[in-house]
VOPAGU-2260 file (C-alpha; in pm, 1 decimal, decimal comma):
REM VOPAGU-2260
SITE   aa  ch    i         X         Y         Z
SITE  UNK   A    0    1334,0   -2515,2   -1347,1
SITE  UNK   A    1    1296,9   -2289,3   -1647,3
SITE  UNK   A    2     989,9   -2082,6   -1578,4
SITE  UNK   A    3     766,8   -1945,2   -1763,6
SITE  UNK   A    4     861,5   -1620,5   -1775,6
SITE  UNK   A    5    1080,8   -1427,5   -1597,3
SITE  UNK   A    6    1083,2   -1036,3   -1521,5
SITE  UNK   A    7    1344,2    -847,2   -1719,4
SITE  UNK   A    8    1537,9    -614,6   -1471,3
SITE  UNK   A    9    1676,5    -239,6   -1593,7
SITE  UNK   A   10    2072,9    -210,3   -1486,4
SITE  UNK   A   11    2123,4    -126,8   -1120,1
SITE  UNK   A   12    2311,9     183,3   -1205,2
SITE  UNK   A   13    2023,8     307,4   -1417,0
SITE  UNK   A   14    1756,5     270,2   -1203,5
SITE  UNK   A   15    1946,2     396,8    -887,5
SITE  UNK   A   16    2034,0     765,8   -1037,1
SITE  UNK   A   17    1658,0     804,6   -1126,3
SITE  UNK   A   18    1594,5     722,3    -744,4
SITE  UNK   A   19    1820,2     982,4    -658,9
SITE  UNK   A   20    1596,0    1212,3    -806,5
SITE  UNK   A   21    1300,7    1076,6    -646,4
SITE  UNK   A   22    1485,0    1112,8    -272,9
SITE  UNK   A   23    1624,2    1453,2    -381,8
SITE  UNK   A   24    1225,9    1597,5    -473,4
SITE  UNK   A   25    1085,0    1345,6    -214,3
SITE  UNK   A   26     787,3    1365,1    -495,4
SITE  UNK   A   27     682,2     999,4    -470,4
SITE  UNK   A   28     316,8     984,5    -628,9
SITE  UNK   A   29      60,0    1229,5    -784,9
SITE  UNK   A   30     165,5    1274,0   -1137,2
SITE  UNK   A   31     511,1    1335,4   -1050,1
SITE  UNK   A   32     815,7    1458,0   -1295,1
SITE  UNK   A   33     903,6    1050,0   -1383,6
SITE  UNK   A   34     541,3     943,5   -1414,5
SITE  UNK   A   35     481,9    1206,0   -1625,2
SITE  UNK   A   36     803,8    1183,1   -1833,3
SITE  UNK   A   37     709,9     785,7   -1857,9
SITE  UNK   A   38     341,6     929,1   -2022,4
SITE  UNK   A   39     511,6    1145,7   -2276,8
SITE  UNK   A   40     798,8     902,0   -2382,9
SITE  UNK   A   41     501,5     591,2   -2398,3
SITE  UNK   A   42     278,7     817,9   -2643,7
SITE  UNK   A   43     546,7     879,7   -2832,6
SITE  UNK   A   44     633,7     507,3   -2839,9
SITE  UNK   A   45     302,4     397,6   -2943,8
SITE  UNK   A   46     214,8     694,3   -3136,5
SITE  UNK   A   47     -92,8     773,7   -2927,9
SITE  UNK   A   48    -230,2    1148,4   -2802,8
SITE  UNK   A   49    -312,1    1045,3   -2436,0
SITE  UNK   A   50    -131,7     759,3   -2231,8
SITE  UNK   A   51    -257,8     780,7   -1862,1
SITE  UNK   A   52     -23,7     567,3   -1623,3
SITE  UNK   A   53    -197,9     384,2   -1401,7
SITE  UNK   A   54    -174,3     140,0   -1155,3
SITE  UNK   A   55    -241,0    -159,1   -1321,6
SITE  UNK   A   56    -438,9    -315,9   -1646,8
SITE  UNK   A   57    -722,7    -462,2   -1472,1
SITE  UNK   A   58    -768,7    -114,1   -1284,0
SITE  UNK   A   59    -708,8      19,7   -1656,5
SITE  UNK   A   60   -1017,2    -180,5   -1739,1
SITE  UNK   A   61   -1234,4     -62,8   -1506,3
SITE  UNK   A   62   -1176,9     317,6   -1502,9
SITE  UNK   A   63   -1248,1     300,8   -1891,9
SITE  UNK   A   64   -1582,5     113,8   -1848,6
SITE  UNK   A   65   -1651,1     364,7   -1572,7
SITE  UNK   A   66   -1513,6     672,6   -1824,3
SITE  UNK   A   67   -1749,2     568,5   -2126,3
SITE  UNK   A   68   -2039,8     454,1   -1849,4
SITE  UNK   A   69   -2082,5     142,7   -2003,1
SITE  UNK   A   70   -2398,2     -17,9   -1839,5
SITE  UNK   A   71   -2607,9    -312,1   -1907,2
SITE  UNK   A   72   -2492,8    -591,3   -2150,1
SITE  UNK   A   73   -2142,9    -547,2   -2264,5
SITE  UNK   A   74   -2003,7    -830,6   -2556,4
SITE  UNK   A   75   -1651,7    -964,3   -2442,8
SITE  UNK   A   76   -1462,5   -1284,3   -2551,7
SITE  UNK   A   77   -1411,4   -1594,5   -2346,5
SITE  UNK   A   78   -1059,1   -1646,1   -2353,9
SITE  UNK   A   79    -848,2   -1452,4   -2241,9
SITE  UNK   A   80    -695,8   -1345,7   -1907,6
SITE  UNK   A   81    -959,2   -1348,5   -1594,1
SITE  UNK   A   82    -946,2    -967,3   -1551,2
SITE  UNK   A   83   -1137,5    -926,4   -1905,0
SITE  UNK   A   84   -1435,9   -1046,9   -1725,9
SITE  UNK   A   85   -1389,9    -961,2   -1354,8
SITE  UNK   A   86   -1391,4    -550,5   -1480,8
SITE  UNK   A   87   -1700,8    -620,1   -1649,4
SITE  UNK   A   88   -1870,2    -770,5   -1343,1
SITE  UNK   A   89   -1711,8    -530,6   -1095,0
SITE  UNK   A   90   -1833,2    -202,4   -1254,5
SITE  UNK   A   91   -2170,2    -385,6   -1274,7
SITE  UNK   A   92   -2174,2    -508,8   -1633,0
SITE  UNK   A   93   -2347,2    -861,0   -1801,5
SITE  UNK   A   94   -2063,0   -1006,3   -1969,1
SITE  UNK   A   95   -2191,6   -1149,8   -2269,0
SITE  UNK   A   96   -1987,9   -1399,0   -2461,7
SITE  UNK   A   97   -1911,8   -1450,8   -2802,2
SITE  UNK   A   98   -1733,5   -1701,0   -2927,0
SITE  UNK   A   99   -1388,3   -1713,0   -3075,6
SITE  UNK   A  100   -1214,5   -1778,8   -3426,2
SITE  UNK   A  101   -1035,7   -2059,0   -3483,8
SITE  UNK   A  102    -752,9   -1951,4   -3677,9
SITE  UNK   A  103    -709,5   -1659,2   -3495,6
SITE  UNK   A  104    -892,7   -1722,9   -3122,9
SITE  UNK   A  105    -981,3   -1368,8   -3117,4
SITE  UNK   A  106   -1309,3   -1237,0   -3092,4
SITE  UNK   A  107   -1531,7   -1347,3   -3403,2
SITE  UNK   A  108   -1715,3   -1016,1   -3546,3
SITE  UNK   A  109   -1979,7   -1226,5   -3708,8
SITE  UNK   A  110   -2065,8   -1380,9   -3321,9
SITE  UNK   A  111   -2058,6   -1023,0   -3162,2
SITE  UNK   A  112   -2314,0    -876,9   -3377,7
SITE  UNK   A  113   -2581,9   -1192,7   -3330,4
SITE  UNK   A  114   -2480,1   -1137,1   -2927,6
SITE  UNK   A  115   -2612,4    -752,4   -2981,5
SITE  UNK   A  116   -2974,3    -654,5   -2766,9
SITE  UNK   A  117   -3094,3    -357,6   -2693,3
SITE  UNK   A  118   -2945,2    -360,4   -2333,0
SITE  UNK   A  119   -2532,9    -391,9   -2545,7
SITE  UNK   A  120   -2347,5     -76,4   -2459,4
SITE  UNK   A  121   -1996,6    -203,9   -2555,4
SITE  UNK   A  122   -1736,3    -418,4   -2689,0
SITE  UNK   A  123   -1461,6    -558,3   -2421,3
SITE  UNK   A  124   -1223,6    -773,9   -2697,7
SITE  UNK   A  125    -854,0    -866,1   -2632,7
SITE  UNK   A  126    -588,3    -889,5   -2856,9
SITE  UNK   A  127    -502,8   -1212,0   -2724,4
SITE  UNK   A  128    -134,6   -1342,6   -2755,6
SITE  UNK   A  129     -60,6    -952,4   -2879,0
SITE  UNK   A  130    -259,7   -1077,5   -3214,5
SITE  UNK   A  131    -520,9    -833,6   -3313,1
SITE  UNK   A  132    -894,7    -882,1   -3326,1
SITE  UNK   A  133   -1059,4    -771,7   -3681,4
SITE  UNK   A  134   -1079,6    -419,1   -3573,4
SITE  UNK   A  135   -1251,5    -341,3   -3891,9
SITE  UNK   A  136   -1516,5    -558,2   -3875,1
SITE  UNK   A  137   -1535,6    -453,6   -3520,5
SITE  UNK   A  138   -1529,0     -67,0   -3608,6
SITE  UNK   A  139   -1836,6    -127,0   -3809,9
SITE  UNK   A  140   -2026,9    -341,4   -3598,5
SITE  UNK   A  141   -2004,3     -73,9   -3359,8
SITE  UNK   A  142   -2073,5     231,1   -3575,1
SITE  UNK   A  143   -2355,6      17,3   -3690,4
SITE  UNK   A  144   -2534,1      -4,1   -3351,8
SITE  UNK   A  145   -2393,6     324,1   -3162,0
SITE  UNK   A  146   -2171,4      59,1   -2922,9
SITE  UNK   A  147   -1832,9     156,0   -2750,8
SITE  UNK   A  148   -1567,4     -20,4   -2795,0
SITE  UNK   A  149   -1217,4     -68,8   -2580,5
SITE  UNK   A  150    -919,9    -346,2   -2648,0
SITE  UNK   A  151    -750,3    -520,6   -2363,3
SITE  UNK   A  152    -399,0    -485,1   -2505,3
SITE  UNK   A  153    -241,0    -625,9   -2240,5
SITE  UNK   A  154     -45,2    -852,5   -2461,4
SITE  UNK   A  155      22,3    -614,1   -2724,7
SITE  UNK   A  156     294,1    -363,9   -2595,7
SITE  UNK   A  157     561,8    -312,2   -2878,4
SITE  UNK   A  158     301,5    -507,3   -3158,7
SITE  UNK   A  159     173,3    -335,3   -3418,6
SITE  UNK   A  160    -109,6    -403,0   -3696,1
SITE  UNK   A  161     -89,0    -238,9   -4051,9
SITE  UNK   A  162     256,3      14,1   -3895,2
SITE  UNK   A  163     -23,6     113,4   -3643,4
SITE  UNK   A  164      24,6      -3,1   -3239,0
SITE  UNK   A  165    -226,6    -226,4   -3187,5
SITE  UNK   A  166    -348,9      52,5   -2887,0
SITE  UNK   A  167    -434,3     260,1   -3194,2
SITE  UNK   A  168    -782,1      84,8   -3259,3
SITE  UNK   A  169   -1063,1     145,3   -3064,9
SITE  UNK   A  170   -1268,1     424,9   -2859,9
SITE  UNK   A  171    -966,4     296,8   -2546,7
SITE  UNK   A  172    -714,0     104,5   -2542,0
SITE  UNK   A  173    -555,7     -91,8   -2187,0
SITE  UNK   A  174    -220,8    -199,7   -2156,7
SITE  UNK   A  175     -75,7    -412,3   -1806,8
SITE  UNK   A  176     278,8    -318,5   -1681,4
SITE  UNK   A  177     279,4    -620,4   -1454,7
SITE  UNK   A  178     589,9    -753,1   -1408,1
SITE  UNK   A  179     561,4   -1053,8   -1632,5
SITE  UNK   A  180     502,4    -890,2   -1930,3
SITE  UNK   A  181     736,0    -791,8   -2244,1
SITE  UNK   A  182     744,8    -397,3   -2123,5
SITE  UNK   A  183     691,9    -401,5   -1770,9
SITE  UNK   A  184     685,9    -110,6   -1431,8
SITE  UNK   A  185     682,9    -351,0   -1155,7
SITE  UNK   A  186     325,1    -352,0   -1116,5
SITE  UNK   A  187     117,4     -71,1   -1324,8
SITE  UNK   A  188     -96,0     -15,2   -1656,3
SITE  UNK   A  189    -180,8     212,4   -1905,6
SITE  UNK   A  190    -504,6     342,8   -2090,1
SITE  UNK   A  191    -461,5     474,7   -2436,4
SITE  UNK   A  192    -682,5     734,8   -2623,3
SITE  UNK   A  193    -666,8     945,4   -2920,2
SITE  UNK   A  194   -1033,2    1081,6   -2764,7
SITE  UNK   A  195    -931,6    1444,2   -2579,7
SITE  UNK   A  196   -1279,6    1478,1   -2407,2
SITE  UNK   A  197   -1269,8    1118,2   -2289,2
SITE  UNK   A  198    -880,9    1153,3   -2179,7
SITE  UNK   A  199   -1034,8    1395,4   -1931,8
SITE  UNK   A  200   -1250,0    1234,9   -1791,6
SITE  UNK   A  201   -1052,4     923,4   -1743,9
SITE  UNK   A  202    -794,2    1160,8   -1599,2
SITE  UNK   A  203   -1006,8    1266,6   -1310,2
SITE  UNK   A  204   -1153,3     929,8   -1213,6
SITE  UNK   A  205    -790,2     808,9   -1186,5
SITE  UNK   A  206    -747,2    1043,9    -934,5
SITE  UNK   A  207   -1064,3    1027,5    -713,5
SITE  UNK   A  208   -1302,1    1276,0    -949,8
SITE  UNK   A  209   -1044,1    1540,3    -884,7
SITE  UNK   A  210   -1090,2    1799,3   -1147,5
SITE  UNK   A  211    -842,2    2065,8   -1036,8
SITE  UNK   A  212    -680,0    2053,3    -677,8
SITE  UNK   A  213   -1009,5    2200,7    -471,5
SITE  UNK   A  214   -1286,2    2080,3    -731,3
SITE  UNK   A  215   -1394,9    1761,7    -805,4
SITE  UNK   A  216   -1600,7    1650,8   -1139,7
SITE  UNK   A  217   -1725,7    1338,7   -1038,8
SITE  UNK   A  218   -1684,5     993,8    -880,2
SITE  UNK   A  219   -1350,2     854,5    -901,8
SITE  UNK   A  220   -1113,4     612,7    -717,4
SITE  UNK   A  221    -740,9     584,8    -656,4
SITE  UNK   A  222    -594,8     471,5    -999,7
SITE  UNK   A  223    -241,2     669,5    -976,2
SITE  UNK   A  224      96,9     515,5    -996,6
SITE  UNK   A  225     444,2     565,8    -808,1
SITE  UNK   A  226     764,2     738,4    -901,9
SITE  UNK   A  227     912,0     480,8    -817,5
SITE  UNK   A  228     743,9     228,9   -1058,6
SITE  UNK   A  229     776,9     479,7   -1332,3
SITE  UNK   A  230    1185,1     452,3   -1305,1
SITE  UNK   A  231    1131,8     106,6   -1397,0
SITE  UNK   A  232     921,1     185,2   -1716,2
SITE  UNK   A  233    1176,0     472,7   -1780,2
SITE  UNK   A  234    1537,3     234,8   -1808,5
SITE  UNK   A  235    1347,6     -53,9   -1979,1
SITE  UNK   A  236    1146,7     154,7   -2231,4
SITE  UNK   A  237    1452,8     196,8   -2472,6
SITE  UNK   A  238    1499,0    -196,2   -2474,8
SITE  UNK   A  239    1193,2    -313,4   -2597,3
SITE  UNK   A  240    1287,4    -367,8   -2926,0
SITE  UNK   A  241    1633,3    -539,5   -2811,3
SITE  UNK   A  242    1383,8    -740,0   -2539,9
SITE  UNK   A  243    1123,1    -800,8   -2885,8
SITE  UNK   A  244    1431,9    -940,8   -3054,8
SITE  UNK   A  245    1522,4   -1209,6   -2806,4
SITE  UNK   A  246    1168,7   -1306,6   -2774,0
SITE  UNK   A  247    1183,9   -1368,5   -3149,2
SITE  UNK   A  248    1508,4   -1579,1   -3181,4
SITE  UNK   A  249    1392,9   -1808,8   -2868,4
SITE  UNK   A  250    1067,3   -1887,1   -3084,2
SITE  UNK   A  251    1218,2   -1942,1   -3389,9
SITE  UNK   A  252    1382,7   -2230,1   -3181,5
SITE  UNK   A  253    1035,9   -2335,4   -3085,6
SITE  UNK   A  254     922,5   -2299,2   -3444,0
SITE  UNK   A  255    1128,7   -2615,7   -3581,3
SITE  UNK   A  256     955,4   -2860,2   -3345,3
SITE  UNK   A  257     654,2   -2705,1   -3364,6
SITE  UNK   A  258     639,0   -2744,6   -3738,4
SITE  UNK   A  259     815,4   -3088,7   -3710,4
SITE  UNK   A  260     521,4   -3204,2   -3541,0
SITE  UNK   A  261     272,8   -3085,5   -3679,9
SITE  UNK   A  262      98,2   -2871,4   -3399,0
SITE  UNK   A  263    -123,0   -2592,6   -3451,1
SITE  UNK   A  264     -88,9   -2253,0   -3325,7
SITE  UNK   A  265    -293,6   -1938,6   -3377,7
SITE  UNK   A  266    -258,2   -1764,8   -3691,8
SITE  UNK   A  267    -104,4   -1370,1   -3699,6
SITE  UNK   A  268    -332,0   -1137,6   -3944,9
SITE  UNK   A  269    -220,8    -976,8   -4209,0
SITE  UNK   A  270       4,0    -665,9   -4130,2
SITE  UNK   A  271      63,5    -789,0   -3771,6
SITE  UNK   A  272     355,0    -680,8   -3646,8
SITE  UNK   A  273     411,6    -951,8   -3389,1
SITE  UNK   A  274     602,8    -912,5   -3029,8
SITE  UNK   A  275     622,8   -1254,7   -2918,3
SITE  UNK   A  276     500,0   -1184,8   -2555,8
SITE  UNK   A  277     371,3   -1630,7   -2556,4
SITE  UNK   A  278     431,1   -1904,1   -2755,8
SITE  UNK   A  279     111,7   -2074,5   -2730,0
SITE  UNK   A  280      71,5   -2463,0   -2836,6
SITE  UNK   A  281    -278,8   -2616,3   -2951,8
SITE  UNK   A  282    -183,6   -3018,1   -2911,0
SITE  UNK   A  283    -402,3   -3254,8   -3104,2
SITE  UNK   A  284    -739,7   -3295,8   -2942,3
SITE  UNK   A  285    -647,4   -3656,2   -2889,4
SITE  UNK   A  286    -366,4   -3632,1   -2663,1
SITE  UNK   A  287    -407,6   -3501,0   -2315,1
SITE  UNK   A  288    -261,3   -3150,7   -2252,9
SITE  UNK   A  289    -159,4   -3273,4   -1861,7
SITE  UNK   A  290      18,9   -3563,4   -1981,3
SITE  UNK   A  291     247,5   -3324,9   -2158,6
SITE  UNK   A  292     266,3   -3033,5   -1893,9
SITE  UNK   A  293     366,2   -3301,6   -1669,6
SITE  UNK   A  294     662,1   -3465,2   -1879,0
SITE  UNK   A  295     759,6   -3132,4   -1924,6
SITE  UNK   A  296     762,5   -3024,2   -1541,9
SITE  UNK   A  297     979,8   -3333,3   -1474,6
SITE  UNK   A  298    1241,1   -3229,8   -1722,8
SITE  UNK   A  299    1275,1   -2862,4   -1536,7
SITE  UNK   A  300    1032,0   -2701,4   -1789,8
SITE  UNK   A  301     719,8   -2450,8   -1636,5
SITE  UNK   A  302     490,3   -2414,2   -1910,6
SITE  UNK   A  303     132,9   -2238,0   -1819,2
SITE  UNK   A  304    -242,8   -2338,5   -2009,2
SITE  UNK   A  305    -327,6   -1977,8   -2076,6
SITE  UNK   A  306    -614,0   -1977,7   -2086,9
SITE  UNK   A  307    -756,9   -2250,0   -1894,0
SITE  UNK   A  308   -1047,6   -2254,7   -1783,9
SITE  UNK   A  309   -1232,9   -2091,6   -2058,9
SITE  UNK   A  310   -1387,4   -1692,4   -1890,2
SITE  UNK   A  311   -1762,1   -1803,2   -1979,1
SITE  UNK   A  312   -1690,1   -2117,3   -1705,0
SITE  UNK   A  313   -1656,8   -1869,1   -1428,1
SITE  UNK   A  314   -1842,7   -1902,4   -1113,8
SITE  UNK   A  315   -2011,8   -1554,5   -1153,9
SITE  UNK   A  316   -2099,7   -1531,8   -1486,6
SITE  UNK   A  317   -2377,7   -1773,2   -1680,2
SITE  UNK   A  318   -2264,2   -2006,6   -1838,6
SITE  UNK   A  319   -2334,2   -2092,7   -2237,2
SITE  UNK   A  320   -2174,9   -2331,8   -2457,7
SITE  UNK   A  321   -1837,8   -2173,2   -2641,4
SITE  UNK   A  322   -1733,5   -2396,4   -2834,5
SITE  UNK   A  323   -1410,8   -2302,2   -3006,9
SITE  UNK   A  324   -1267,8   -2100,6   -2715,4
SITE  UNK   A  325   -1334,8   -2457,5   -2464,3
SITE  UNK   A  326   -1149,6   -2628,8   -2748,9
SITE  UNK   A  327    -873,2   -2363,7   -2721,0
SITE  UNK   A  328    -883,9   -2378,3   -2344,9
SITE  UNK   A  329    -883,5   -2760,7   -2381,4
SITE  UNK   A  330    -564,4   -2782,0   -2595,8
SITE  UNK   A  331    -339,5   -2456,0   -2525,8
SITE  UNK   A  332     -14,9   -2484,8   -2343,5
SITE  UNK   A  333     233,1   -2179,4   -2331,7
SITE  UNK   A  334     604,8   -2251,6   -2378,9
SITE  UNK   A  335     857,3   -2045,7   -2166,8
SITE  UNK   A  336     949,0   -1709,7   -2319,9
SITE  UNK   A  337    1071,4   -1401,2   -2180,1
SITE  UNK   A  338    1305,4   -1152,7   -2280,7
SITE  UNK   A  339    1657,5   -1313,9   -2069,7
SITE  UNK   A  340    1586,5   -1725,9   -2214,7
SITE  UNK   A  341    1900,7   -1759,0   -2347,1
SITE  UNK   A  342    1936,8   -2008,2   -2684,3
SITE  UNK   A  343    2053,9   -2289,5   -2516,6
SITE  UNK   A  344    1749,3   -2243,9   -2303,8
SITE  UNK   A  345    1511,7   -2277,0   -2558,7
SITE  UNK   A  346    1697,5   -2525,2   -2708,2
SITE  UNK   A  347    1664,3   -2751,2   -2406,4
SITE  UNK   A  348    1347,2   -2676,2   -2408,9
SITE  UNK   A  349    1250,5   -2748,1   -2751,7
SITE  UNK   A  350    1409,9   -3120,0   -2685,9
SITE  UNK   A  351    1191,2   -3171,2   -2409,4
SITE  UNK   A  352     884,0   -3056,2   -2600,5
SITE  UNK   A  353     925,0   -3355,4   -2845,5
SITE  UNK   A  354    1029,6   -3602,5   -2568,6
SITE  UNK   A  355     693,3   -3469,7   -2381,4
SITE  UNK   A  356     495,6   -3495,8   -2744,7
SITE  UNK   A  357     601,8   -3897,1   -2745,3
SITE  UNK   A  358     486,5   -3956,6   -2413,9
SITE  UNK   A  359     184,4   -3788,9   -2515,3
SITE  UNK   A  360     157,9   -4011,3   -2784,2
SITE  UNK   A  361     215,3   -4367,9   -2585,7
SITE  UNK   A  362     -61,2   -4230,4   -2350,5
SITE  UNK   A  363    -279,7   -4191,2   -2609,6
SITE  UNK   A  364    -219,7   -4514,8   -2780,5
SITE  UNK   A  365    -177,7   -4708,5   -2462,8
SITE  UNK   A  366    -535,7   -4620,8   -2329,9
SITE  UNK   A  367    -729,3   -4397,4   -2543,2
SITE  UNK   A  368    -729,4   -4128,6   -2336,5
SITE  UNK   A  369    -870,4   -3862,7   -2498,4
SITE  UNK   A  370    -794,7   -3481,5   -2388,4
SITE  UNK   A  371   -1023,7   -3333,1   -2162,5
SITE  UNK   A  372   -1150,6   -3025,9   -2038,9
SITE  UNK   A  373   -1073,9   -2961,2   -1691,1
């Protein structure tokens, strides 16, 4: 079976002489020497004044809506990954939807601002697929009617938008290390802020309120990462654009049956500097997505339906009608891609795509199934 993804691992050698360090200080938490190297060497990376390593992105989330005590009504997109939403709800928020754009299936400015009451405090968008929202529009919207505003960029790590990381945009910026993304630490996360003041304070909730060793500045909770995790972050760092490049030549595989038959994918800005972390599929609305998961599965190929089901069909959140995201959610299937899928790989892959596509098609024409949201 060819999965997915699949984590990229740093050379034994590599990793081992940074854990001889660790066993040497015996240092293995608490803003030690590596986690604080792995800070430095990521803000220089991404061009950004404060990176705070953390343990992971959805933690990331929530210690920036605590930070910027975001309260009350808070606009956020409905598709993206679950933890979007469950921050929002866990820190005590009212996730309020607004709807997607087509072409690009990030959040659409001109919904957020006719979502806006007098109980909004923020903006929660993602730059879903690593593709940036309209940060512009978004910027102004938000100057417009005194709003925060933070950027899941969990997708984005080595993408960029107008020679800018995409973590550049925003009040915050959040960033997962998990171990199936691009740039990875195991498990772990990362807030980004060019905001001094607010770097503090996110500094000391990370690390239970403490403001100094024998003071503490507030409420906080346990947000720190491990030496040990920051070794991992440390050997792959240097690779990303070598792991970027891979990415790149697997889709441009991809991209001949994609065009072939005529499938539609989400559109990259202007200026985006892209980092292939998916290769996300929309299938005609007529044929049904499972059909072709399933012929694909059979042939040895995982794909996934990020993101299926749509975040405004959660159990704890109301539910209201979005209609391009459920159309997204409806269609969307994610091809394997990951930073070791070697060319004949993805070539394999690509030939079962089209076989999968036909038997798509006989379904279709056999009994008029028509896709469905499930």
């Amino acid at each position: 079976m060819i999965p997915v993804t699949r984590p990229v691992l740093p050379p034994l050698d590599e990793y081992t002489r940074l854990l001889e360090g660790i066993w040497d200080r015996a240092w293995l938490t608490n803003d030690g020497p590596l986690a604080l190297r792995l800070e430095a060497e990521l803000g220089e990376f991404l061009g950004a004044r404060n990176v705070l390593f953390v343990a992971n992105g959805t933690v990331a989330l929530q210690i920036a809506i605590k930070a910027m005590a975001l309260r009350g009504e808070v606009i956020t997109t409905p598709f993206s990954y679950v933890a979007t939403t469950a921050s929002l709800v866990w820190e005590g928020c009212t996730p309020v939807f607004a709807d997607v754009s087509p072409k690009f299936l990030t959040i659409d400015p001109a919904a957020v601002e006719a979502a806006i009451t007098p109980r909004t405090t923020g903006i929660l968008a993602t730059h879903v697929y690593g593709i940036p929202c309209d940060v512009d529009a978004l910027s102004a919207i938000a100057r417009r009617h005194g709003l925060r505003v933070i950027y899941d960029a969990a997708h984005s790590f080595g993408a960029t938008y107008r020679g800018l990381a995409q973590t550049a945009y925003g009040d915050v910026s959040t960033l997962s290390f998990h171990a199936t993304k691009l740039f990875h630490t195991g498990e772990g996360g990362a807030i980004v802020t060019d905001d001094d003041a607010l770097a503090l304070r996110l500094r000391a909730i990370r690390s239970f309120g403490h403001d100094g060793p024998d003071n503490f500045s507030g409420l906080g909770i346990n947000g720190k990462n491990s030496e040990l995790h920051a070794a991992i972050g440390l050997t792959l760092l240097p690779r990303v654009p070598d792991l970027i490049d891979v990415r790149r030549r697997a889709a441009s595989i991809y991209d001949q049956v994609v065009s072939a038959e005529e499938l539609q994918r989400p559109e990259l800005p202007a200026g985006t500097g892209w980092n292939w972390s998916y290769y996300p599929i929309l299938l005609p609305a007529h044929m049904p997505v499972e059909t072709v998961r399933d012929a694909l599965t059979a042939d040895g190929v995982n794909t996934r339906r990020y993101f299926n089901p749509p975040l405004n069909h959660l159990p704890y959140v109301t539910r209201v009608p979005m209609p391009v995201a459920e159309d997204a959610a409806r269609r969307v299937l994610c091809l394997p891609l990951y930073s070791t899928l070697s060319t004949t790989e993805a070539t394999f892959v690509a030939e079962r795509l089209a076989a999968a596509l036909a038997i798509g098609r006989r379904t279709t024409e056999t009994t008029g199934e028509m896709g469905a949201w499930r």
